[in-house]
C-alpha positions, 0 to 999 in steps of 0.5 A: 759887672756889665754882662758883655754883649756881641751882636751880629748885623747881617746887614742886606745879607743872608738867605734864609738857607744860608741863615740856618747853615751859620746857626747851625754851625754857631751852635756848635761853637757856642752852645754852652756860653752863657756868661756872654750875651749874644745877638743875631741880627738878621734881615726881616725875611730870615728872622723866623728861619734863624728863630727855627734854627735856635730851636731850644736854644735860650743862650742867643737872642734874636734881634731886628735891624730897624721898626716903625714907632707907629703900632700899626697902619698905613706905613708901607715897607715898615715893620713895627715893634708889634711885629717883631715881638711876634716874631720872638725878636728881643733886641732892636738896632735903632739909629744906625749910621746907614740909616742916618746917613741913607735915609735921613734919620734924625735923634728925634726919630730915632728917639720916637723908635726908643720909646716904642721899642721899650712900650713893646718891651723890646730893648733897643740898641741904640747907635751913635758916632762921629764921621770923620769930618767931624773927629778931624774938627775936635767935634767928636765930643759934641756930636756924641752929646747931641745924638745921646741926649735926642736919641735918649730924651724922656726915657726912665732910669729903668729904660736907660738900663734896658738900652745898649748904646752902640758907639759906631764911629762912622768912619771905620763902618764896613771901611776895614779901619777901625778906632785905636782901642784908646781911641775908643776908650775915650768915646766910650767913657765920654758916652758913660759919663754924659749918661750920668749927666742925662740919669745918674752915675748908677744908671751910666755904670749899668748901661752896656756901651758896645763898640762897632766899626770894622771889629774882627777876631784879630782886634776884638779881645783888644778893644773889649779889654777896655773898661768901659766897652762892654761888646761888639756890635759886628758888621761884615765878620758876623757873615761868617760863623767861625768869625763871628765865633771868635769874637764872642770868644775874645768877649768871653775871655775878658769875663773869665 
């Protein structure tokens, strides 16, 4: 069995003020789950703050929102894995669709971070997923392929199964649709099948393949009873503790 994984990106959002206020209050929902994995992901100025918050705490990670692949240098605004690990983070969100998209992020870029992620034993959760240009064409098969073998290209079997994908279609990130729980399925069994072609079918059936884009406490139990969706990687509800609560509650409820 797949140990589910929710993770929640703050995105440009939260204090460090207001990032010890939700983890104080998520503590209290979740402090006894230990058969879910769960993942905050703050902006780089509150990840000590949250990591003060968690306190003794070992049943939620720390996770980033971005790194360099260079270990250190002249790389202005940047961060790098070294840094990170520093800071005690886990978990690294890599080649999200904002970044893609806003700041010209390639597979071959994204592949760069994969590879010092995993050097720094950081485990990368690694973002794809069509826009809706592209699902209208049919091409949402084809886009899936190019961004999984670029962004995956020359990792181990062991690294693949250290790397959490996360299926983001573009379209229904922070727009309030989201893909029909069937309509994810199918990406998400087409994403488990293409692993298997890229390793091999033990590989693709331990990797963890969560689902982002518009995942709320009301459509979350639904869209991770599928088989093959393995979590959430939550945008705007993870901005809300009691929210965000609910829907590693709808995870949990598919575990028991």
């Amino acid at each position: 069995m797949r140990k589910k994984i929710v993770a929640a990106n703050w995105k440009m959002n939260m204090t460090q003020a207001e990032s010890a206020a939700f983890v104080k209050s998520l503590l209290l929902d979740l402090g006894d789950i230990t058969d879910i994995e769960v993942v905050i992901v703050p902006p780089f100025t509150a990840i000590a703050k949250v990591m003060e918050a968690l306190g003794p705490s070992q049943n939620i990670k720390l996770g980033a929102q971005n790194m360099h692949w260079e270990q250190n240098g002249a790389f202005t605004g940047e961060i790098s894995a070294a840094l990170l690990r520093d800071l005690f983070v886990r978990y690294v969100v890599l080649g999200h669709s904002e970044r893609r998209t806003l700041f010209g992020e390639t597979d071959e870029i994204v592949n760069r971070k994969v590879r010092a992620a995993h050097e720094a034993m950081l485990r990368p959760i690694v973002c794809i997923g069509e826009t809706l240009e592209q699902r209208d064409k049919g091409n949402v098969e084809k886009i899936l392929s190019i961004q999984l073998r670029g962004s995956l290209a020359g990792l181990s079997e062991k690294e693949l199964h250290e790397t959490v994908i996360a299926y983001e279609p573009v379209w229904a990130i922070g727009t309030g649709r989201n893909a029909t729980p069937e309509q994810a399925q199918e990406a998400h069994a087409f994403i488990r099948h293409t692993l298997a072609k890229i390793s091999d079918e033990t590989t693709a059936e331990r990797v963890r393949i969560q689902y982002g884009g518009s995942v709320k406490p009301d459509n979350a139990h639904e869209l991770m009873s599928q088989p093959d969706i393995d979590g959430a990687l939550v945008g705007g509800a993870s901005l809300d503790p009691r929210s965000f609560a609910q829907i590693v509650k709808a995870a949990r409820e598919e575990e028991l």
